[in-house]
N, CA, C, O and CB atoms as a CASP TS submission, in Angstrom:
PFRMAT TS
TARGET T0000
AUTHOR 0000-0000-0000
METHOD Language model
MODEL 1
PARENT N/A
ATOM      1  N   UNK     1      71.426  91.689  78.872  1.00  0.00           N
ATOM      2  CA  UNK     1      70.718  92.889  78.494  1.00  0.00           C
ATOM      3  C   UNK     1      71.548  93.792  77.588  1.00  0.00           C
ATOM      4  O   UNK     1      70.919  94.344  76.686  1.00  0.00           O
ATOM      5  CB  UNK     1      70.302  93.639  79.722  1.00  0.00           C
ATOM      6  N   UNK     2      72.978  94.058  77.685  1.00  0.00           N
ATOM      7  CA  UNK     2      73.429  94.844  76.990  1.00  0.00           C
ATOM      8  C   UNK     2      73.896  93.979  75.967  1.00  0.00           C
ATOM      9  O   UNK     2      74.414  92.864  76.029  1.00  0.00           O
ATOM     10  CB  UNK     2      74.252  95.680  77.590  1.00  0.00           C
ATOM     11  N   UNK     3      73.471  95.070  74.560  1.00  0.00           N
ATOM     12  CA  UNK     3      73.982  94.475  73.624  1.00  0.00           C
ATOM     13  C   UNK     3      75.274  95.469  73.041  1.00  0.00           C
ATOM     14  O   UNK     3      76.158  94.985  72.335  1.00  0.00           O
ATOM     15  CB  UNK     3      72.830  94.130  72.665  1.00  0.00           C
ATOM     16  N   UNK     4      75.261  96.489  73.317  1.00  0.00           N
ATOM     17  CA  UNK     4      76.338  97.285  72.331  1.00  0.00           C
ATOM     18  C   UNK     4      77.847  97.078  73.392  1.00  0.00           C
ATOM     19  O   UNK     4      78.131  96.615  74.496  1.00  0.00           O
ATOM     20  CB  UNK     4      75.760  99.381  72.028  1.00  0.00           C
ATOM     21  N   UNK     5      78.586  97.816  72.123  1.00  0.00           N
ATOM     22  CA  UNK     5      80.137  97.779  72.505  1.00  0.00           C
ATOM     23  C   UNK     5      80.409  98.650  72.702  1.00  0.00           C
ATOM     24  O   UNK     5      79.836  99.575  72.127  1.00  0.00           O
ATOM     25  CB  UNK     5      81.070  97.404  71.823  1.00  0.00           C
ATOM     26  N   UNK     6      81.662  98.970  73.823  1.00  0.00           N
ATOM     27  CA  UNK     6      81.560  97.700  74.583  1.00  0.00           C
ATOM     28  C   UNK     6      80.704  97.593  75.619  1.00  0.00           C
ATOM     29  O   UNK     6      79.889  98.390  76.082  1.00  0.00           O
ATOM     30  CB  UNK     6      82.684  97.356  75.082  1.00  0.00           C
ATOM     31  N   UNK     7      81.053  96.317  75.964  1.00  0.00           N
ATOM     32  CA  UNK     7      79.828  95.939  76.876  1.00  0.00           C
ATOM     33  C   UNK     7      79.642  96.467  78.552  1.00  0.00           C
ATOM     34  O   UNK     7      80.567  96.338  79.353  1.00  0.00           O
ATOM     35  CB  UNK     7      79.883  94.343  76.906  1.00  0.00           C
ATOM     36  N   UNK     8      78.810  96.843  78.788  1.00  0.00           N
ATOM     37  CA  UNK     8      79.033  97.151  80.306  1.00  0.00           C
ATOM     38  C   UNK     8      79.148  96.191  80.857  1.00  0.00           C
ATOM     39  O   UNK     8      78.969  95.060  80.404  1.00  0.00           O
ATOM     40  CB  UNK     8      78.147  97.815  81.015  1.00  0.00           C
ATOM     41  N   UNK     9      79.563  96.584  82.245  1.00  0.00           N
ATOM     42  CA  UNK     9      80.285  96.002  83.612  1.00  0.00           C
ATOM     43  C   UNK     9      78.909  95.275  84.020  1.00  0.00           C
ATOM     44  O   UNK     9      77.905  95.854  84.435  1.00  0.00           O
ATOM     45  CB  UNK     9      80.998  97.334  84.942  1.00  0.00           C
ATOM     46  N   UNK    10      79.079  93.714  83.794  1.00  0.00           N
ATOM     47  CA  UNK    10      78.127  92.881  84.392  1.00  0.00           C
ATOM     48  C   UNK    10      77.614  93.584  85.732  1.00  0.00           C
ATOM     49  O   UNK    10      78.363  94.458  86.169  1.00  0.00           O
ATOM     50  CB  UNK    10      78.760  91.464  84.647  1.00  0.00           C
ATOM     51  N   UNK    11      76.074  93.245  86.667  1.00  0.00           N
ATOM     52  CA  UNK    11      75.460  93.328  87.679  1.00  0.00           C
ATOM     53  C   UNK    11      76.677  93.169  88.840  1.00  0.00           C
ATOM     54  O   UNK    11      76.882  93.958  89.763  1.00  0.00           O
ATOM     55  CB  UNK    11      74.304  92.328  87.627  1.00  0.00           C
ATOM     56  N   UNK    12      77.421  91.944  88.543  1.00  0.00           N
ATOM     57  CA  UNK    12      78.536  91.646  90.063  1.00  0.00           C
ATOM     58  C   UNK    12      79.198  91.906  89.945  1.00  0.00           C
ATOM     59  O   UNK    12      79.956  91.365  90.750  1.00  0.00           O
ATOM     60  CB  UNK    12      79.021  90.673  90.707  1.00  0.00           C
ATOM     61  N   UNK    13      79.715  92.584  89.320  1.00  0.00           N
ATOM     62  CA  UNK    13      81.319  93.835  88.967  1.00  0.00           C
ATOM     63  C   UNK    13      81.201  94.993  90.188  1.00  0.00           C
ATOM     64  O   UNK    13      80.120  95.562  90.339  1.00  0.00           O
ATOM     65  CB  UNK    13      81.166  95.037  86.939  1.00  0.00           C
ATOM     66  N   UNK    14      82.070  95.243  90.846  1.00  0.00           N
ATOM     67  CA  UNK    14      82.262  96.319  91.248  1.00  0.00           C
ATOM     68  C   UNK    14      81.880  97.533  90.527  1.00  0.00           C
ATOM     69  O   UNK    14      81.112  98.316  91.085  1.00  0.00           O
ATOM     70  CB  UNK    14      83.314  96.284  91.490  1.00  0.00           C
ATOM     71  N   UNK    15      82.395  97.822  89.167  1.00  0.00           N
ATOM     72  CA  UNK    15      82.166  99.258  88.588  1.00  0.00           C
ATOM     73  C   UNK    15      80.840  98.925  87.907  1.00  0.00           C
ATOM     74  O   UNK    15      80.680  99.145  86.706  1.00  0.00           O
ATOM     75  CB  UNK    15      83.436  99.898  87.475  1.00  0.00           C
ATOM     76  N   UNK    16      79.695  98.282  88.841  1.00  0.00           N
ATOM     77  CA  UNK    16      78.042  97.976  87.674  1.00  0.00           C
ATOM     78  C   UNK    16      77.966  99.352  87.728  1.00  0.00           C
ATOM     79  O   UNK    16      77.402  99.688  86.687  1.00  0.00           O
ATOM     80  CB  UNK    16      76.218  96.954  88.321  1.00  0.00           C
ATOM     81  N   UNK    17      78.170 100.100  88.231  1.00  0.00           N
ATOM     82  CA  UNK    17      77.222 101.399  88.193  1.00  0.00           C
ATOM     83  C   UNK    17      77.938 102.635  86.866  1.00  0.00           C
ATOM     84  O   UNK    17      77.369 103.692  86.593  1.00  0.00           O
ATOM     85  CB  UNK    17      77.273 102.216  90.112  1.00  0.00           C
ATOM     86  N   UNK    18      78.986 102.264  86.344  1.00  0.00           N
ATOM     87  CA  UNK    18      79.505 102.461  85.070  1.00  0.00           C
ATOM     88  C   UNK    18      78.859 102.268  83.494  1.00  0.00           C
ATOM     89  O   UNK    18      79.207 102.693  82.393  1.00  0.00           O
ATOM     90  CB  UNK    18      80.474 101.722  85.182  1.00  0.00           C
ATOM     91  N   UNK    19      77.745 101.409  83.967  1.00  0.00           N
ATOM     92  CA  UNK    19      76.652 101.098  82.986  1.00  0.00           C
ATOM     93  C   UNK    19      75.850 101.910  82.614  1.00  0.00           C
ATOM     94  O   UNK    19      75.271 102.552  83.490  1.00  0.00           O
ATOM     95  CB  UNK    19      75.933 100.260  83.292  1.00  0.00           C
ATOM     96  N   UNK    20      75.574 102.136  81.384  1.00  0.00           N
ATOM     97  CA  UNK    20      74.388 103.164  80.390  1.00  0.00           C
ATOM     98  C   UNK    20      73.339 102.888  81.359  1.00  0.00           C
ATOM     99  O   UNK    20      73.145 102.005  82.195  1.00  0.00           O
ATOM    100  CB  UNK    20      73.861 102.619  78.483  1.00  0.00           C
ATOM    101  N   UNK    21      72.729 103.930  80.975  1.00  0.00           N
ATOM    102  CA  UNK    21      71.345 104.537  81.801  1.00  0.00           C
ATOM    103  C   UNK    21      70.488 103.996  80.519  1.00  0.00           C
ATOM    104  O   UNK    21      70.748 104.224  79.338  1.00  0.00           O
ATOM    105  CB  UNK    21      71.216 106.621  82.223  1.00  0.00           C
ATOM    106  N   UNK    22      69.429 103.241  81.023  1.00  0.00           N
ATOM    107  CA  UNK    22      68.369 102.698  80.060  1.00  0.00           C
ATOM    108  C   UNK    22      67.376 103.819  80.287  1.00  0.00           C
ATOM    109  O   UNK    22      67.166 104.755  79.515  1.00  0.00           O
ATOM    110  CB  UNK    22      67.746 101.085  80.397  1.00  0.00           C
ATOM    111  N   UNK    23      66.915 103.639  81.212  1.00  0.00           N
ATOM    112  CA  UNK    23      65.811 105.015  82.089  1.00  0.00           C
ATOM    113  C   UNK    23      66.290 105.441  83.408  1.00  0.00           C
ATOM    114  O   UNK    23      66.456 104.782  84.435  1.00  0.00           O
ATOM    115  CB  UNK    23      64.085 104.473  82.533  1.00  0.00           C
ATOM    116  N   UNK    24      66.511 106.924  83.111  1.00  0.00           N
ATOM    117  CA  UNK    24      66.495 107.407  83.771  1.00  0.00           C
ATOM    118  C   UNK    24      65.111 108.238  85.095  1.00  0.00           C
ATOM    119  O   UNK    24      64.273 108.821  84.407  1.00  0.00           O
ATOM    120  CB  UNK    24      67.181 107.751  83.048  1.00  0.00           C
ATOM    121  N   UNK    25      64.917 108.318  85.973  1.00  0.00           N
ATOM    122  CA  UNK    25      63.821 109.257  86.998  1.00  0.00           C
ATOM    123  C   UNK    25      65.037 109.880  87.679  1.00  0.00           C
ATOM    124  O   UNK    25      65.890 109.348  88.390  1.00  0.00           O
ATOM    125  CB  UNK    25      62.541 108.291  88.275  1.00  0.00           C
ATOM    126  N   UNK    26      64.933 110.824  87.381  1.00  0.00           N
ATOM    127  CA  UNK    26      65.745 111.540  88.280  1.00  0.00           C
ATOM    128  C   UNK    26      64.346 112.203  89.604  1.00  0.00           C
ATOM    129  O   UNK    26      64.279 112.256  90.832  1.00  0.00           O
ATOM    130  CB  UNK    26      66.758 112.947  87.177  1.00  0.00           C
ATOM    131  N   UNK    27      63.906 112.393  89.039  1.00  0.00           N
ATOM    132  CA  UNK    27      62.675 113.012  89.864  1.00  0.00           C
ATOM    133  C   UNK    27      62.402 112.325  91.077  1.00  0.00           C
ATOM    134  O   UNK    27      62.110 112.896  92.128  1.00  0.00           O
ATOM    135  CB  UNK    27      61.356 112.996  89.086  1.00  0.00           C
ATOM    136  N   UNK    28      62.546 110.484  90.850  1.00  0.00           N
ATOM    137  CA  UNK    28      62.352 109.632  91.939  1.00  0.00           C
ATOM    138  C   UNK    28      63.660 109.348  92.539  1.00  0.00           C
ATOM    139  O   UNK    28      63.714 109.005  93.720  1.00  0.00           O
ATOM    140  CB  UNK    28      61.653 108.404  91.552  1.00  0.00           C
ATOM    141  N   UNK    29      64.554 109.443  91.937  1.00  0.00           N
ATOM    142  CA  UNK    29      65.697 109.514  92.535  1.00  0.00           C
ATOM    143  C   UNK    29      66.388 107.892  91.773  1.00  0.00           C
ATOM    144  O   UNK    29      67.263 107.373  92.466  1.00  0.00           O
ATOM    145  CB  UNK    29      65.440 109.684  94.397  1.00  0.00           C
ATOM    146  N   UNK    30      66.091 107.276  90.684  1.00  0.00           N
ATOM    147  CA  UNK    30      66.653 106.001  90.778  1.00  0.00           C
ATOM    148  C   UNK    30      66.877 106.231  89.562  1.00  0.00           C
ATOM    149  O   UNK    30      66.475 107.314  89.137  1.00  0.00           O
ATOM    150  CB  UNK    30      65.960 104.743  91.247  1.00  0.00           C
ATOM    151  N   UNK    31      67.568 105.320  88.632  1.00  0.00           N
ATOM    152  CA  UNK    31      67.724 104.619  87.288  1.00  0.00           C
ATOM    153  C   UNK    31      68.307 103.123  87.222  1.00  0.00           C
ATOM    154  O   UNK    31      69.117 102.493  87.902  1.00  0.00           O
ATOM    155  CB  UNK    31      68.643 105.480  86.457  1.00  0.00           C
ATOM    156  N   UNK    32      67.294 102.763  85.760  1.00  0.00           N
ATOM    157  CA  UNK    32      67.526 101.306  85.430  1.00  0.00           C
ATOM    158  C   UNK    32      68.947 101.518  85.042  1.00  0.00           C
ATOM    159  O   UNK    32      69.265 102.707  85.051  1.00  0.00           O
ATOM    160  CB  UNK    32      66.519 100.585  84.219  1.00  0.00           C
ATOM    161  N   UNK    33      70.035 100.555  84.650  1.00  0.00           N
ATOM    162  CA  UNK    33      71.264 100.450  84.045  1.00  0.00           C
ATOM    163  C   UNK    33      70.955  99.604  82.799  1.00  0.00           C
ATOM    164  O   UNK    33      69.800  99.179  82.778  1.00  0.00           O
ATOM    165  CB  UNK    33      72.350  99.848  84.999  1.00  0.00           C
ATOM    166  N   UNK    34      71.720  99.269  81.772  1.00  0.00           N
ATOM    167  CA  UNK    34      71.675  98.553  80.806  1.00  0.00           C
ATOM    168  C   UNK    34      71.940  96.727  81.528  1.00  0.00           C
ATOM    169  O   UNK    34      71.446  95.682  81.104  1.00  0.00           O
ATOM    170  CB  UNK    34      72.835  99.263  79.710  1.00  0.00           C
ATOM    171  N   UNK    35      72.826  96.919  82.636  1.00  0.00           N
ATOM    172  CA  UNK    35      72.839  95.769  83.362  1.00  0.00           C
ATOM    173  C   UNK    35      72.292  95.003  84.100  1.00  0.00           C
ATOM    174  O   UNK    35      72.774  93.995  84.617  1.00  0.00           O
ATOM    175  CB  UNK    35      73.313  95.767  83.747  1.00  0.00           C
ATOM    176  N   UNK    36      70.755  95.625  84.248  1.00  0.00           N
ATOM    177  CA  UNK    36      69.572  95.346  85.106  1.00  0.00           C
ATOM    178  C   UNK    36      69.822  95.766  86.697  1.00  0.00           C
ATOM    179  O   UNK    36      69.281  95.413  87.745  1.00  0.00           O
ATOM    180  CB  UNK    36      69.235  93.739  84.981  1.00  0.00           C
ATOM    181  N   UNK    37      70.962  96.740  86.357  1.00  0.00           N
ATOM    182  CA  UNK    37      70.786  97.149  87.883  1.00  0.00           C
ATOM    183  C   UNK    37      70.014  98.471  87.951  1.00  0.00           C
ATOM    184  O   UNK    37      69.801  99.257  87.027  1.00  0.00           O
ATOM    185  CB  UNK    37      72.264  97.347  88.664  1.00  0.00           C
ATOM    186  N   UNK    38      69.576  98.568  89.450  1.00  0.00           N
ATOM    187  CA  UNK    38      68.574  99.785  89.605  1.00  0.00           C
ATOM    188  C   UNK    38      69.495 100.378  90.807  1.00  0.00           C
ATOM    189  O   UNK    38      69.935  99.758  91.775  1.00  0.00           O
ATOM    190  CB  UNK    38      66.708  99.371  90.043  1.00  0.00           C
ATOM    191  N   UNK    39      69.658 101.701  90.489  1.00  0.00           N
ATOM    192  CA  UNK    39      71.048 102.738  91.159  1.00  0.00           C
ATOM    193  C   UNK    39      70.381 103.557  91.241  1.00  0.00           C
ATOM    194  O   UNK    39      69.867 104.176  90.309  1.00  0.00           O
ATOM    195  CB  UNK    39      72.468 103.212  90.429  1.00  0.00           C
ATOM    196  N   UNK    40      70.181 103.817  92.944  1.00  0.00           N
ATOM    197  CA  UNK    40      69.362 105.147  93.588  1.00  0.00           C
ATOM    198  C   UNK    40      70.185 106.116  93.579  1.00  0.00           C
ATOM    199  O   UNK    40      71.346 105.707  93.584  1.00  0.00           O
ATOM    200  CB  UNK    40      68.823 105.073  95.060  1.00  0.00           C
ATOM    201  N   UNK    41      70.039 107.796  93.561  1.00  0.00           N
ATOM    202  CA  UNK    41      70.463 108.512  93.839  1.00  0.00           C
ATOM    203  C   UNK    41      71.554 108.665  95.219  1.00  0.00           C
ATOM    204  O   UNK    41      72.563 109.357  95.085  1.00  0.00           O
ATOM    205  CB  UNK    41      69.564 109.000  93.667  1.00  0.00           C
ATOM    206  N   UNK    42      71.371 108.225  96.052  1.00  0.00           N
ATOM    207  CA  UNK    42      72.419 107.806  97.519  1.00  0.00           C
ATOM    208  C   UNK    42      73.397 107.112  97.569  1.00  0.00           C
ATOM    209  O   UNK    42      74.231 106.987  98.466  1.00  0.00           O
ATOM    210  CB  UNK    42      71.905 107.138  98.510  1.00  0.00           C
ATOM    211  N   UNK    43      73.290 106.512  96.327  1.00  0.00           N
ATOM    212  CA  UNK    43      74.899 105.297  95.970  1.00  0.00           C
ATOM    213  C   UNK    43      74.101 103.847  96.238  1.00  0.00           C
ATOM    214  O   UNK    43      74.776 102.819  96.297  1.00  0.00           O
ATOM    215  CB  UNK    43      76.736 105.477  97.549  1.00  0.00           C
ATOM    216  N   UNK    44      72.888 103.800  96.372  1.00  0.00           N
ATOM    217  CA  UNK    44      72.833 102.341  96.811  1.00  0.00           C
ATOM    218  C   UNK    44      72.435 101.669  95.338  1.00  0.00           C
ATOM    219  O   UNK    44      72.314 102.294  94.284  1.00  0.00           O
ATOM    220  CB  UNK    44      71.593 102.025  98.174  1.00  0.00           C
ATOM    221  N   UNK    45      72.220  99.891  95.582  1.00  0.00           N
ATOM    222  CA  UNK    45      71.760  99.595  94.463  1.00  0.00           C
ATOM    223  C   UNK    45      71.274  98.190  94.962  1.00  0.00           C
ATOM    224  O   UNK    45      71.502  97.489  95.948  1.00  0.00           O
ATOM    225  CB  UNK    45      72.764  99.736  93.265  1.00  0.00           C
ATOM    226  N   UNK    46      70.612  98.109  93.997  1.00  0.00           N
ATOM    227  CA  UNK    46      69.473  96.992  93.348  1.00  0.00           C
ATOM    228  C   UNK    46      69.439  95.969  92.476  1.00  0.00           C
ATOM    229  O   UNK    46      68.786  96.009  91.433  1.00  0.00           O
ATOM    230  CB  UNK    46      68.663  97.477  92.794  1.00  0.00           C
ATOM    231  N   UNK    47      70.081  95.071  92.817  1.00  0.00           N
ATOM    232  CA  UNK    47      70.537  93.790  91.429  1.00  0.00           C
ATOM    233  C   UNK    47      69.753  93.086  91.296  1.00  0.00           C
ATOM    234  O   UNK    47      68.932  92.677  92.117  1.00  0.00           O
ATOM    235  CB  UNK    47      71.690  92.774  91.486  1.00  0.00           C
ATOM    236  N   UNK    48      69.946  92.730  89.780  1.00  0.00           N
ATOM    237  CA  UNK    48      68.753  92.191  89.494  1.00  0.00           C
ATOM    238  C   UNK    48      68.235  90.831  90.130  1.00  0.00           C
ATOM    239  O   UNK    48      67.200  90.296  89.733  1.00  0.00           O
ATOM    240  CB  UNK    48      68.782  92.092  88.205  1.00  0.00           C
ATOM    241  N   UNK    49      68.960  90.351  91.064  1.00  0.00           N
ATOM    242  CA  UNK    49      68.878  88.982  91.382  1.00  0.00           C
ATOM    243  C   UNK    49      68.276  89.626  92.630  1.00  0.00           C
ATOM    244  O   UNK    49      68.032  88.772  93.483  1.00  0.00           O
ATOM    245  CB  UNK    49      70.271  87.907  91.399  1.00  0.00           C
ATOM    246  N   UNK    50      67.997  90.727  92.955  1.00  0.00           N
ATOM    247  CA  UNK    50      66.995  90.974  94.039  1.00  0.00           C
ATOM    248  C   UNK    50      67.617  91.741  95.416  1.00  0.00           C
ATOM    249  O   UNK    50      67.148  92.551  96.215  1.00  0.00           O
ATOM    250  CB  UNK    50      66.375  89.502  94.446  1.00  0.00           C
ATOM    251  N   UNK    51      69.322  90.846  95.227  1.00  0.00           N
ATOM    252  CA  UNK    51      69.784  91.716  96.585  1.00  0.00           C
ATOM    253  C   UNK    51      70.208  93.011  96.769  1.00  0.00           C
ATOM    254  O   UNK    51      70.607  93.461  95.695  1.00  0.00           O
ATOM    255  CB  UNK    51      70.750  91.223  97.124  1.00  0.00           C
ATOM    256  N   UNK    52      70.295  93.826  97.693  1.00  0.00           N
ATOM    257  CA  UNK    52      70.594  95.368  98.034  1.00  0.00           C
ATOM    258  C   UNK    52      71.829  95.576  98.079  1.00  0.00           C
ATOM    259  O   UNK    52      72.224  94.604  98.723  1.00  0.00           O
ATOM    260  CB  UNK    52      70.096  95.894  99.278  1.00  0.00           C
ATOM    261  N   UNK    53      72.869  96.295  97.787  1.00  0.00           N
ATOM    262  CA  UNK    53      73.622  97.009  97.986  1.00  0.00           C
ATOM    263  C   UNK    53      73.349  98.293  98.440  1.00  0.00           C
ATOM    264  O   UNK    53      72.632  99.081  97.822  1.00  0.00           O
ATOM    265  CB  UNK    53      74.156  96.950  97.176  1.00  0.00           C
ATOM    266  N   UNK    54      74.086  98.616  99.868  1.00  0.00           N
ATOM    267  CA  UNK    54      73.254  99.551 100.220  1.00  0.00           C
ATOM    268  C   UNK    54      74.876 100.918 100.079  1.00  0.00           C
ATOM    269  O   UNK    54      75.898 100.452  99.575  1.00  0.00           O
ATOM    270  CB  UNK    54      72.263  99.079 102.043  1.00  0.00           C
ATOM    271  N   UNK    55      74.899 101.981 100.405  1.00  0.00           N
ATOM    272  CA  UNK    55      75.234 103.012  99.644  1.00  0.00           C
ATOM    273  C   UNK    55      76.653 103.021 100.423  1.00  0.00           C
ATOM    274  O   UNK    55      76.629 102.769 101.628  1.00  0.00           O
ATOM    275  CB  UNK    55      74.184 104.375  99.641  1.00  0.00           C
ATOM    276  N   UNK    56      77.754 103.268  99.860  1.00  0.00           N
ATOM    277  CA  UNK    56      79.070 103.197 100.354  1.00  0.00           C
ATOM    278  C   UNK    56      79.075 104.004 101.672  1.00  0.00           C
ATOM    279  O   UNK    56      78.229 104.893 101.779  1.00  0.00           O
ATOM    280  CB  UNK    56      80.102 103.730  99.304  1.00  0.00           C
ATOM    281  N   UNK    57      79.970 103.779 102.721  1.00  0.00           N
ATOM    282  CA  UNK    57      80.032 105.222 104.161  1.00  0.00           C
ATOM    283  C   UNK    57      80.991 105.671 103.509  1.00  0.00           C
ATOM    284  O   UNK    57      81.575 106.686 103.889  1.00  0.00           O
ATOM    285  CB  UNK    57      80.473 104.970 106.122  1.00  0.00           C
TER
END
């Protein structure tokens, strides 16, 4: 998905959430990443391969 330089932090990187904001909702509380991840407001996240990361304690 990302094309510019440099490139963001692949989906299975630790720092994915370092990735450009494609769309943002702040209103709903989430945003897409340029990495196809979806990063809720609470720290959790959403890869694109479907599984949850759920929000650091």
């Amino acid at each position: 998905m990302c094309t510019h330089r440099p490139a963001c932090p692949p989906a299975s990187a630790p720092d994915r959430d370092a990735a450009r904001v494609l769309s943002g909702h702040a209103e709903q509380g989430w945003s897409l990443l340029c990495n196809g991840v979806i990063a809720f407001d609470d720290g959790g996240d959403l890869l694109p391969d479907g599984r949850a990361v759920p929000p650091a304690a």
